[in-house]
mmCIF file of the N, C-alpha and C atoms, coordinates in Angstrom:
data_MODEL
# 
_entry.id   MODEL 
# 
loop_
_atom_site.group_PDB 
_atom_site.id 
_atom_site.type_symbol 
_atom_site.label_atom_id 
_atom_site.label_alt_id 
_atom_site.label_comp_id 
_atom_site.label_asym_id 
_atom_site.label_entity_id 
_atom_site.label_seq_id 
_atom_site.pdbx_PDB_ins_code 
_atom_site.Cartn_x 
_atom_site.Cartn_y 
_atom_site.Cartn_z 
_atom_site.occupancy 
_atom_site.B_iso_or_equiv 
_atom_site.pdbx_formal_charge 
_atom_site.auth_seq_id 
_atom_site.auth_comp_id 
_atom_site.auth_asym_id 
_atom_site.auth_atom_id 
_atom_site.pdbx_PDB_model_num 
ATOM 1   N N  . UNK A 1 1  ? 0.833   -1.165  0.000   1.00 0.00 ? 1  UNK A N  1 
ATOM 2   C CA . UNK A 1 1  ? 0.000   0.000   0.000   1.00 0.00 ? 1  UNK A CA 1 
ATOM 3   C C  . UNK A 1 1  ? 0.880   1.232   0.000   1.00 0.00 ? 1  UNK A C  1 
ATOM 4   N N  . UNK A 1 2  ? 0.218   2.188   -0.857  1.00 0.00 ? 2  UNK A N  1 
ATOM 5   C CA . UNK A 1 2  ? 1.492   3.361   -0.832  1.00 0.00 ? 2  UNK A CA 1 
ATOM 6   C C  . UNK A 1 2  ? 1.096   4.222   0.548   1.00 0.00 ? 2  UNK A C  1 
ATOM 7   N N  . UNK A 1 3  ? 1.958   5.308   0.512   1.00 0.00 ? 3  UNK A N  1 
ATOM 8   C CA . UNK A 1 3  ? 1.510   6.328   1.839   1.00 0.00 ? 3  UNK A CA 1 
ATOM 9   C C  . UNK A 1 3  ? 0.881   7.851   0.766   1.00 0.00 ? 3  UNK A C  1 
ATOM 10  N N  . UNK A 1 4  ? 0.236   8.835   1.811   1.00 0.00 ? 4  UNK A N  1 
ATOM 11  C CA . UNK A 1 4  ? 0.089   9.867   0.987   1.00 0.00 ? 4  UNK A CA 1 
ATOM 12  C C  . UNK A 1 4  ? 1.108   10.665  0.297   1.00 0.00 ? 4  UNK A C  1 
ATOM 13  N N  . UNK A 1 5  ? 0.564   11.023  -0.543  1.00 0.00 ? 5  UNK A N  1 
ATOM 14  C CA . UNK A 1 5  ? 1.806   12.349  -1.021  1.00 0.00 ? 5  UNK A CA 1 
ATOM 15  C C  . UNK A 1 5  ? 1.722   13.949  -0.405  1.00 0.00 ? 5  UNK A C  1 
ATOM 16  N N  . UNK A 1 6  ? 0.562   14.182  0.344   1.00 0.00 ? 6  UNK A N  1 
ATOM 17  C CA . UNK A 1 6  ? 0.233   15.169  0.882   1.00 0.00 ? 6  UNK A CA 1 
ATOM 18  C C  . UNK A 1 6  ? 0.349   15.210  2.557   1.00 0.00 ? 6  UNK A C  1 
ATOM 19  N N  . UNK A 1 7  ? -0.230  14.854  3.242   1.00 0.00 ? 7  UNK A N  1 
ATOM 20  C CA . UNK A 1 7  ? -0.245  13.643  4.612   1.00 0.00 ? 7  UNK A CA 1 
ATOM 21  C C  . UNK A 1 7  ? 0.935   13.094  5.368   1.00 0.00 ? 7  UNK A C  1 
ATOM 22  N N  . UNK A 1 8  ? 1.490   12.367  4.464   1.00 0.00 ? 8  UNK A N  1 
ATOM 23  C CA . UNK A 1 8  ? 2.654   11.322  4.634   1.00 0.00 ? 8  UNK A CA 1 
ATOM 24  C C  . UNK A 1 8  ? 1.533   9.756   5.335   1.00 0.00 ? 8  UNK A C  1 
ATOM 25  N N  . UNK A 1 9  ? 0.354   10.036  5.039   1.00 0.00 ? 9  UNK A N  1 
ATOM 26  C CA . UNK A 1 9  ? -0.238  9.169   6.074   1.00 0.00 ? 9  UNK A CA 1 
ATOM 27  C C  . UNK A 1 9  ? 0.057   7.918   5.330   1.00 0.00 ? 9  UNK A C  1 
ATOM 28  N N  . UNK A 1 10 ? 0.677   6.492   6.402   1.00 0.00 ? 10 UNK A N  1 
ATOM 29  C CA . UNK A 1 10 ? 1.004   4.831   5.710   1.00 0.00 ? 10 UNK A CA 1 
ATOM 30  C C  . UNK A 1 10 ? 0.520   3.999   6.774   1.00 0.00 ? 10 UNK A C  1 
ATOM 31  N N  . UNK A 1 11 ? 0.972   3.115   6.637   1.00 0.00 ? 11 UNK A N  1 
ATOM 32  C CA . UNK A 1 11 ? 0.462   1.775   7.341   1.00 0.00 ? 11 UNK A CA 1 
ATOM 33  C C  . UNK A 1 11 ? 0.479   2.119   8.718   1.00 0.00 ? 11 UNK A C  1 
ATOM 34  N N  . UNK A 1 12 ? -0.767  1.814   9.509   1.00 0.00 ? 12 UNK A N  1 
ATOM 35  C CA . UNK A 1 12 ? -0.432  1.665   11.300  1.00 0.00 ? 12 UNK A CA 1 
ATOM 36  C C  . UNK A 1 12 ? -0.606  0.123   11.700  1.00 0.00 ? 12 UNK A C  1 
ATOM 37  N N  . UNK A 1 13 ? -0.428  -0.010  12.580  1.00 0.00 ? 13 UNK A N  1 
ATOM 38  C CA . UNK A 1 13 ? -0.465  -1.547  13.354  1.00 0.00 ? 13 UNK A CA 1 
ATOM 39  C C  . UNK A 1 13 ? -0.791  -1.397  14.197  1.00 0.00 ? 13 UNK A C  1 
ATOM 40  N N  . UNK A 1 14 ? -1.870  -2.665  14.811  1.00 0.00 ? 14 UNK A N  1 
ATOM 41  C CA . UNK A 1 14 ? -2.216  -2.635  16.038  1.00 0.00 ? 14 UNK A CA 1 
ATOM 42  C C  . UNK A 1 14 ? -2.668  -3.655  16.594  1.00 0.00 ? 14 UNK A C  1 
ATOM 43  N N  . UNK A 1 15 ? -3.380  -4.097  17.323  1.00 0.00 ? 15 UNK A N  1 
ATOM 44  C CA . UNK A 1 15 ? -4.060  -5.811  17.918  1.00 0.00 ? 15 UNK A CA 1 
ATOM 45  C C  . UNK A 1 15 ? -5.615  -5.628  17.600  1.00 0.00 ? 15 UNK A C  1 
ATOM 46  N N  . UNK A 1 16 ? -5.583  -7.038  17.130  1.00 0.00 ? 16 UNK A N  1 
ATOM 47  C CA . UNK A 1 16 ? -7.619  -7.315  17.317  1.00 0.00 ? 16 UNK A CA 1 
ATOM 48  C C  . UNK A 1 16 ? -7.906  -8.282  18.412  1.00 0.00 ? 16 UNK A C  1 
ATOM 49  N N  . UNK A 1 17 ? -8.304  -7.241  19.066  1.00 0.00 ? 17 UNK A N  1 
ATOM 50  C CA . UNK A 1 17 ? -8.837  -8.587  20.492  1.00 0.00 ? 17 UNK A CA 1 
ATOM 51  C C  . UNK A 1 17 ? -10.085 -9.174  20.164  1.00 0.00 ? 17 UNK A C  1 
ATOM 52  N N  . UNK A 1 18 ? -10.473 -10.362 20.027  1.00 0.00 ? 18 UNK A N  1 
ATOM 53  C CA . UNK A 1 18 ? -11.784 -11.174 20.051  1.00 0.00 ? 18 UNK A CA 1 
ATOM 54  C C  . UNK A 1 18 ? -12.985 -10.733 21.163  1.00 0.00 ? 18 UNK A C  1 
ATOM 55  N N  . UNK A 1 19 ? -14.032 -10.748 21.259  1.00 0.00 ? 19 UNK A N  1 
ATOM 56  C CA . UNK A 1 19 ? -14.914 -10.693 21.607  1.00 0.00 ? 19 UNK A CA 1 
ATOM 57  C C  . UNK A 1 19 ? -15.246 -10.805 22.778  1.00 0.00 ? 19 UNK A C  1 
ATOM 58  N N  . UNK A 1 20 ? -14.458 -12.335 22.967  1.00 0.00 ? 20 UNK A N  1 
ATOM 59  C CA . UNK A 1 20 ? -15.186 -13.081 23.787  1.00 0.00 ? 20 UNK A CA 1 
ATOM 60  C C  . UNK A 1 20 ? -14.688 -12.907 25.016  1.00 0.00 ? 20 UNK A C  1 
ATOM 61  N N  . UNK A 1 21 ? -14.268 -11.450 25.698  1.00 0.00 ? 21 UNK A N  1 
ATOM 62  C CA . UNK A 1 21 ? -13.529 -11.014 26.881  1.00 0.00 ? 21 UNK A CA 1 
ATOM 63  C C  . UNK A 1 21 ? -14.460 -10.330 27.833  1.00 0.00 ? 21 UNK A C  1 
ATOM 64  N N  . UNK A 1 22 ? -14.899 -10.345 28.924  1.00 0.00 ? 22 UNK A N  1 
ATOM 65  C CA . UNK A 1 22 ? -15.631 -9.930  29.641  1.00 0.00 ? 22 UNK A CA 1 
ATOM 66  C C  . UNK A 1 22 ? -15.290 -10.353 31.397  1.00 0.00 ? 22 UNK A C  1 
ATOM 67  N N  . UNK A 1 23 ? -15.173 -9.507  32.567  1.00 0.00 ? 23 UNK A N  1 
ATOM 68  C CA . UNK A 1 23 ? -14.712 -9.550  33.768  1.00 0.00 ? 23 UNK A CA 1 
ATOM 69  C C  . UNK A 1 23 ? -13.247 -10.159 33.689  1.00 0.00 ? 23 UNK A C  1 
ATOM 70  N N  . UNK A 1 24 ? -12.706 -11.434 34.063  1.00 0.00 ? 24 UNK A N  1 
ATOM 71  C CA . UNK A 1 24 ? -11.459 -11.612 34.321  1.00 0.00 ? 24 UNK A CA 1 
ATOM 72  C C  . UNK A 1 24 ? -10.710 -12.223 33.007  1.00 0.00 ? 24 UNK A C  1 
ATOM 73  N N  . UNK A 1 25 ? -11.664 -12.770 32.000  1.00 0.00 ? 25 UNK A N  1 
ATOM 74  C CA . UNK A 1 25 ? -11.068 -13.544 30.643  1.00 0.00 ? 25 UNK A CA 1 
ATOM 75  C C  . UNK A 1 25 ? -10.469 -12.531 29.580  1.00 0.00 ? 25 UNK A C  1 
ATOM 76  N N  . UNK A 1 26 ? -10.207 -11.391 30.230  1.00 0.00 ? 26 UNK A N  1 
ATOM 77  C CA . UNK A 1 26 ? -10.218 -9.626  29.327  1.00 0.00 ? 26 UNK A CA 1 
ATOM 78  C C  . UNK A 1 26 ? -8.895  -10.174 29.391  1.00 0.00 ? 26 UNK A C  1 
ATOM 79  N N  . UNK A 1 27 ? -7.737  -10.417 29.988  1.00 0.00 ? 27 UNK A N  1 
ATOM 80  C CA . UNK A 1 27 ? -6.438  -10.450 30.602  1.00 0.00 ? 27 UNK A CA 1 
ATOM 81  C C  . UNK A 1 27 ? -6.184  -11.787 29.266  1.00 0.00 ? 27 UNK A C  1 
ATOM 82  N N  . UNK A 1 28 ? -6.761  -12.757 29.443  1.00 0.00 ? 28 UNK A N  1 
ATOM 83  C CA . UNK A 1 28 ? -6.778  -13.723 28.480  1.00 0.00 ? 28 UNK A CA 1 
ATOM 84  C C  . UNK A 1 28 ? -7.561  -13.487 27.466  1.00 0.00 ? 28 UNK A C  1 
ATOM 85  N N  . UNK A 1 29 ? -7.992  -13.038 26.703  1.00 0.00 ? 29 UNK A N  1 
ATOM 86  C CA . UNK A 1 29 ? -8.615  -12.631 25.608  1.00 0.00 ? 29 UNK A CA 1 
ATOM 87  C C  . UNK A 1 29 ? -7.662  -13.152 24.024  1.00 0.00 ? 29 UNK A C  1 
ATOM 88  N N  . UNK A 1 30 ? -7.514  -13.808 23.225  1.00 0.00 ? 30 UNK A N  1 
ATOM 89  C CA . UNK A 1 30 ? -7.434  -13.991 21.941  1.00 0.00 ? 30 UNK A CA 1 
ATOM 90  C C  . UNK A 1 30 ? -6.663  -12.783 21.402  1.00 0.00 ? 30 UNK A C  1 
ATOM 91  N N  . UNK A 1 31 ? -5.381  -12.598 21.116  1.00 0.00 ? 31 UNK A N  1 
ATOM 92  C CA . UNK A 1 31 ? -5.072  -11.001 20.726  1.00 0.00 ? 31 UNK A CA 1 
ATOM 93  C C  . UNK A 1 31 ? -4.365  -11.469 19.743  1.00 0.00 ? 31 UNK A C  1 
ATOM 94  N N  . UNK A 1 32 ? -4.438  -11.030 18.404  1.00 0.00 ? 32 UNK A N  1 
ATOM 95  C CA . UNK A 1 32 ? -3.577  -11.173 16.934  1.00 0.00 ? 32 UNK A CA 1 
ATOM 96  C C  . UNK A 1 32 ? -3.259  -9.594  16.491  1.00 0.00 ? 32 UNK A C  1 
ATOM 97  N N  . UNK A 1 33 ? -2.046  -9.535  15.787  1.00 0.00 ? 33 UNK A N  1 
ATOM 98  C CA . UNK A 1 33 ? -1.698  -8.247  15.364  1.00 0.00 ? 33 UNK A CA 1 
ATOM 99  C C  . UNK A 1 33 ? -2.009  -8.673  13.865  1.00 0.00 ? 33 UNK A C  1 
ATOM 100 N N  . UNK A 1 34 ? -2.843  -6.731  13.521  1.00 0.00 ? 34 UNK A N  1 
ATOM 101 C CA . UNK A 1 34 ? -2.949  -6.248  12.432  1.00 0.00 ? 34 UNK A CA 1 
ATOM 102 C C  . UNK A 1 34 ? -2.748  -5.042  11.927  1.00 0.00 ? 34 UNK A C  1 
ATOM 103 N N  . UNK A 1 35 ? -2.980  -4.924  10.577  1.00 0.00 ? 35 UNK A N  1 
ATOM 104 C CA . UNK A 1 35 ? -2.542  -3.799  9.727   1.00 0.00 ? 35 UNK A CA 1 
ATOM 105 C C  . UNK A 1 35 ? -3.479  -2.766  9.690   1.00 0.00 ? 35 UNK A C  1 
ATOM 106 N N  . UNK A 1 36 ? -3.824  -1.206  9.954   1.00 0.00 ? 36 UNK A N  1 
ATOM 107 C CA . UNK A 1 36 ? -4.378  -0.743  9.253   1.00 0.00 ? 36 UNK A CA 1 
ATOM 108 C C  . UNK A 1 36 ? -3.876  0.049   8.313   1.00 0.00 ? 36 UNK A C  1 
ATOM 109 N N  . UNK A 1 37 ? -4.511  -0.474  7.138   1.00 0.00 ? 37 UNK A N  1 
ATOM 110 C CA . UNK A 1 37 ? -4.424  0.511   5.928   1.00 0.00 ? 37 UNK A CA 1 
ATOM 111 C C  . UNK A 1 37 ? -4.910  1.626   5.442   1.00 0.00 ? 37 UNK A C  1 
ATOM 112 N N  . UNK A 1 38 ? -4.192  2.694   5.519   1.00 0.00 ? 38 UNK A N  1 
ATOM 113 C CA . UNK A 1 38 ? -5.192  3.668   4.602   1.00 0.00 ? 38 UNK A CA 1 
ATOM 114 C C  . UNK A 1 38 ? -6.002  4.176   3.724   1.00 0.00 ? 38 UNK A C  1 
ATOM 115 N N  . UNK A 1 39 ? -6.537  4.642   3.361   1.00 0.00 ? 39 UNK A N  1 
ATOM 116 C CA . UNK A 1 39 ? -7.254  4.977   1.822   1.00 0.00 ? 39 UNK A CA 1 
ATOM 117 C C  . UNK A 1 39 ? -6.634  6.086   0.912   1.00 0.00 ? 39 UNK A C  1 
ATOM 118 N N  . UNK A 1 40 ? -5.607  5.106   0.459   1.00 0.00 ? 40 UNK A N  1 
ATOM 119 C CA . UNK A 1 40 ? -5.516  6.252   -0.788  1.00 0.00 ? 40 UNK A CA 1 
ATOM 120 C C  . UNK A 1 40 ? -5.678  5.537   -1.581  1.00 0.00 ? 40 UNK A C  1 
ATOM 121 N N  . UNK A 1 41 ? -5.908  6.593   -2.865  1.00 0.00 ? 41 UNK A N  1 
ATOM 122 C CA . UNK A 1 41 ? -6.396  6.789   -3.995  1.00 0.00 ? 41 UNK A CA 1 
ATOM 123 C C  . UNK A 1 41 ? -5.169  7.186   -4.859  1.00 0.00 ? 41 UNK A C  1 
ATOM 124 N N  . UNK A 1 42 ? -5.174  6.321   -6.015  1.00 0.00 ? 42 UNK A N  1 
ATOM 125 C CA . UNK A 1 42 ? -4.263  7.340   -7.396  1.00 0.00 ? 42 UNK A CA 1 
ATOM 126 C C  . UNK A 1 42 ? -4.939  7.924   -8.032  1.00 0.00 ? 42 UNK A C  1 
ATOM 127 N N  . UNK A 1 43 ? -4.663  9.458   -8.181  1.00 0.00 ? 43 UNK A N  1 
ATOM 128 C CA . UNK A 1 43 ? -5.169  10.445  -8.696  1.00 0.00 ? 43 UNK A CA 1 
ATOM 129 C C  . UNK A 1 43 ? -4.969  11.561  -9.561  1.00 0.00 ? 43 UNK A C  1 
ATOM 130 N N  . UNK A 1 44 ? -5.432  12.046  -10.311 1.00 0.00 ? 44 UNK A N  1 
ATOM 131 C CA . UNK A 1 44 ? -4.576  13.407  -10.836 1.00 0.00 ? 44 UNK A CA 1 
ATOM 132 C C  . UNK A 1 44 ? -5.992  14.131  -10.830 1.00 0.00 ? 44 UNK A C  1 
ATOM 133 N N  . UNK A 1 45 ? -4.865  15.366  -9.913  1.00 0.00 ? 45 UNK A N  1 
ATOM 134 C CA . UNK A 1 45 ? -5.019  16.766  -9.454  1.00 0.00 ? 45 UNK A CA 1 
ATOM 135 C C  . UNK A 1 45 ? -4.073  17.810  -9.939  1.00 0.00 ? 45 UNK A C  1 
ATOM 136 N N  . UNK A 1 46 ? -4.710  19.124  -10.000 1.00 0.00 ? 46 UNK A N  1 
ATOM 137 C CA . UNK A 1 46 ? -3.498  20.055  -10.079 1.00 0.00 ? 46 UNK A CA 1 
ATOM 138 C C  . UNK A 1 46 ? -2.973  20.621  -9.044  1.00 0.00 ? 46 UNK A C  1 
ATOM 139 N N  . UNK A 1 47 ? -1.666  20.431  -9.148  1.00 0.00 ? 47 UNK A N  1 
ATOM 140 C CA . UNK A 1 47 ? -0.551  20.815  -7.783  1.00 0.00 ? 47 UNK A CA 1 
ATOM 141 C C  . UNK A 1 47 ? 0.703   22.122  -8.877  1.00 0.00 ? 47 UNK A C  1 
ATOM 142 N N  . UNK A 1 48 ? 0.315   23.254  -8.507  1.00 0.00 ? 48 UNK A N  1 
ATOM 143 C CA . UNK A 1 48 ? 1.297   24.103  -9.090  1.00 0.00 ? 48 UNK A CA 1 
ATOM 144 C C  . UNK A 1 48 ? 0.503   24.495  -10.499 1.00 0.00 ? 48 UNK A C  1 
ATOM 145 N N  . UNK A 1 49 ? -0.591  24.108  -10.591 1.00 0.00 ? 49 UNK A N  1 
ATOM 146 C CA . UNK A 1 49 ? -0.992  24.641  -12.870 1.00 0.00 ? 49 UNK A CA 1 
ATOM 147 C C  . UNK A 1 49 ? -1.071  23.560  -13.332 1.00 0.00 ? 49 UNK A C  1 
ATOM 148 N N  . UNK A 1 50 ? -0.038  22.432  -12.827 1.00 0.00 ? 50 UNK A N  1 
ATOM 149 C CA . UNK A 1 50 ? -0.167  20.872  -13.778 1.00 0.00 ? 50 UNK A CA 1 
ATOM 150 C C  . UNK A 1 50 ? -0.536  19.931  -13.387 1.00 0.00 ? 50 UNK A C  1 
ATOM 151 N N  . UNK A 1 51 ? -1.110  19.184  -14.319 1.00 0.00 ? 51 UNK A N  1 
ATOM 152 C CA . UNK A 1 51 ? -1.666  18.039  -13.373 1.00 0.00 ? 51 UNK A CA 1 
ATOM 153 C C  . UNK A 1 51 ? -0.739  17.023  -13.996 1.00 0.00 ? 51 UNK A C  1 
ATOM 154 N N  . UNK A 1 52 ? -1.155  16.208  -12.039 1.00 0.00 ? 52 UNK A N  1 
ATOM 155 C CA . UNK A 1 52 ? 0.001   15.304  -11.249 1.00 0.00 ? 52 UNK A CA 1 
ATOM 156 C C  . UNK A 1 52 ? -0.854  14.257  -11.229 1.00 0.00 ? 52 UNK A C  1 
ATOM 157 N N  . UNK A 1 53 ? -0.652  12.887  -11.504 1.00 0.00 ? 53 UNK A N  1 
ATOM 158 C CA . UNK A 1 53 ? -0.768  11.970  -10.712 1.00 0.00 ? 53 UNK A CA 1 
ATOM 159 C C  . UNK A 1 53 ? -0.596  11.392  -9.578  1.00 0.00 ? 53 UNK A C  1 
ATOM 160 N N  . UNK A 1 54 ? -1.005  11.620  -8.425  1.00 0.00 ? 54 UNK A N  1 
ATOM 161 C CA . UNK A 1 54 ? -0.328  11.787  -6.942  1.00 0.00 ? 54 UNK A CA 1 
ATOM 162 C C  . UNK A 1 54 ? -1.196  9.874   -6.409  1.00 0.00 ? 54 UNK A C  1 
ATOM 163 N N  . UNK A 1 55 ? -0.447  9.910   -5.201  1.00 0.00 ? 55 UNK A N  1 
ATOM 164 C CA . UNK A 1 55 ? -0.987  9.059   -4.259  1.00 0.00 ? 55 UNK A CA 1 
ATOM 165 C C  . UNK A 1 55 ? -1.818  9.774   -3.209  1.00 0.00 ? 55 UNK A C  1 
ATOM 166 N N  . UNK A 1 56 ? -2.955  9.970   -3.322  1.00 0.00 ? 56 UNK A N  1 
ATOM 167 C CA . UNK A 1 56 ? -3.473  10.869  -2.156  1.00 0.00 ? 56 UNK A CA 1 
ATOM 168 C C  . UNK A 1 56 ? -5.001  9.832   -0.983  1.00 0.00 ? 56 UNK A C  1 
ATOM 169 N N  . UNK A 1 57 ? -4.840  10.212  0.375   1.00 0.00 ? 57 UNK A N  1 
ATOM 170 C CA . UNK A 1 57 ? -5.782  9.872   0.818   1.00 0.00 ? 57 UNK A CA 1 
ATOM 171 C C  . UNK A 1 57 ? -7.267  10.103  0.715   1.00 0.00 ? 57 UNK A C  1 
ATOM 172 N N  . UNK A 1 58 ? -8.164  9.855   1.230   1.00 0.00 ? 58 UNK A N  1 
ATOM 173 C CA . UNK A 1 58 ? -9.254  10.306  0.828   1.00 0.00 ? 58 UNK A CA 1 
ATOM 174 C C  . UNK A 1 58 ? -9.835  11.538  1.722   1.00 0.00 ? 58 UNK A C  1 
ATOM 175 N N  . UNK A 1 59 ? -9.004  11.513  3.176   1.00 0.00 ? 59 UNK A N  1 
ATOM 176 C CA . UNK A 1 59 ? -9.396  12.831  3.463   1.00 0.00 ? 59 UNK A CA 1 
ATOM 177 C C  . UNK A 1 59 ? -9.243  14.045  3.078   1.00 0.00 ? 59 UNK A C  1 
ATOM 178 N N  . UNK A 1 60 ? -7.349  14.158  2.532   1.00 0.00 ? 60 UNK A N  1 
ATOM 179 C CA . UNK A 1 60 ? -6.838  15.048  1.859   1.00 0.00 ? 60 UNK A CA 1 
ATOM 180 C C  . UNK A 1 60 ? -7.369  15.595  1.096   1.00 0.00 ? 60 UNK A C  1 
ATOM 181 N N  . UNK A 1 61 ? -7.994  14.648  0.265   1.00 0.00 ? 61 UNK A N  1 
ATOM 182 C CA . UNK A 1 61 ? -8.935  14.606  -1.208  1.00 0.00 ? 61 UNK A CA 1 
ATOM 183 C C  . UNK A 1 61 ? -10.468 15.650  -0.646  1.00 0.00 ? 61 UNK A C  1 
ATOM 184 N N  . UNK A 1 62 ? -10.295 14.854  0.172   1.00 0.00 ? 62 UNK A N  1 
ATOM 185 C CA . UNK A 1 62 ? -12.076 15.962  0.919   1.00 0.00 ? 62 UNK A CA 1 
ATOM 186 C C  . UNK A 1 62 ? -11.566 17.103  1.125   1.00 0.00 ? 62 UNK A C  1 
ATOM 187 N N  . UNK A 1 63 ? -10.378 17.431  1.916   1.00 0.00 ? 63 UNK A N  1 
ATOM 188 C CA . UNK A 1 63 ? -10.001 18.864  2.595   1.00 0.00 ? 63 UNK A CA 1 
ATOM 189 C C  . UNK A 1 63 ? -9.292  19.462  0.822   1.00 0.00 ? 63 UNK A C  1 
ATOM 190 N N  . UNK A 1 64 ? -8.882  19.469  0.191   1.00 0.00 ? 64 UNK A N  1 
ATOM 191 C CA . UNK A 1 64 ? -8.939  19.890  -1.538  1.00 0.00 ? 64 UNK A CA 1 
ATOM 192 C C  . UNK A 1 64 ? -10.007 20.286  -1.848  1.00 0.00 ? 64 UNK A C  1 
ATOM 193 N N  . UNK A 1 65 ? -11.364 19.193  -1.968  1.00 0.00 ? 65 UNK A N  1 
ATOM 194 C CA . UNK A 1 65 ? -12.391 20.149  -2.478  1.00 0.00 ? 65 UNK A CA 1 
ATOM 195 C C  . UNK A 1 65 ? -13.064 20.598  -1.429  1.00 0.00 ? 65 UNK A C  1 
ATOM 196 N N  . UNK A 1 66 ? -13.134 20.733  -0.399  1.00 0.00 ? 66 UNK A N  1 
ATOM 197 C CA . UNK A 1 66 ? -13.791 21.906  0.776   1.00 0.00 ? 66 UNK A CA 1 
ATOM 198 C C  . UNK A 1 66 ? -12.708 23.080  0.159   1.00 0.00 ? 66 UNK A C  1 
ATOM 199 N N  . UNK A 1 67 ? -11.829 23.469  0.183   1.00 0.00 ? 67 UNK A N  1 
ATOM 200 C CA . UNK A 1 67 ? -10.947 24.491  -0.006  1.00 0.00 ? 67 UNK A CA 1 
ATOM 201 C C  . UNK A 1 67 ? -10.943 24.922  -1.663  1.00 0.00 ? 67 UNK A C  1 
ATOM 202 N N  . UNK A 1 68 ? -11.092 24.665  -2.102  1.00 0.00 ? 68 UNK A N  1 
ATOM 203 C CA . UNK A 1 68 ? -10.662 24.891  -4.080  1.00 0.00 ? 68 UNK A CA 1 
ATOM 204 C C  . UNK A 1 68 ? -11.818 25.817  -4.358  1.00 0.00 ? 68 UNK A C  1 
# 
């Protein structure tokens, strides 16, 4: 997955705990590590007059057209 070109936003990591944890089985709970990925998008926008093909996220992409 690429990262943004605007952002820098890339991969985070973190744990998925299962469900099935409640009063003392929380401590023992099922824990696997995963990826989150971002949302970007390949795109062309104009950056400077020309248009770019960029790697951009999708918020970036929102905060572009709120602003333009």
């Amino acid at each position: 997955m690429a990262q943004c070109d605007f952002c820098g936003k890339s991969k985070m990591f973190g744990r998925n705990i299962r469900y099935n944890h409640g009063g003392k089985w929380e401590l023992r709970a099922p824990k696997t590590n995963r990826v989150f990925n971002p949302n970007v998008q390949r795109t062309r926008i104009l950056v400077d007059g020309k248009l770019q093909r960029v790697h951009i996220c999708t918020r970036c992409l929102r905060t572009r057209q709120k602003t333009a």
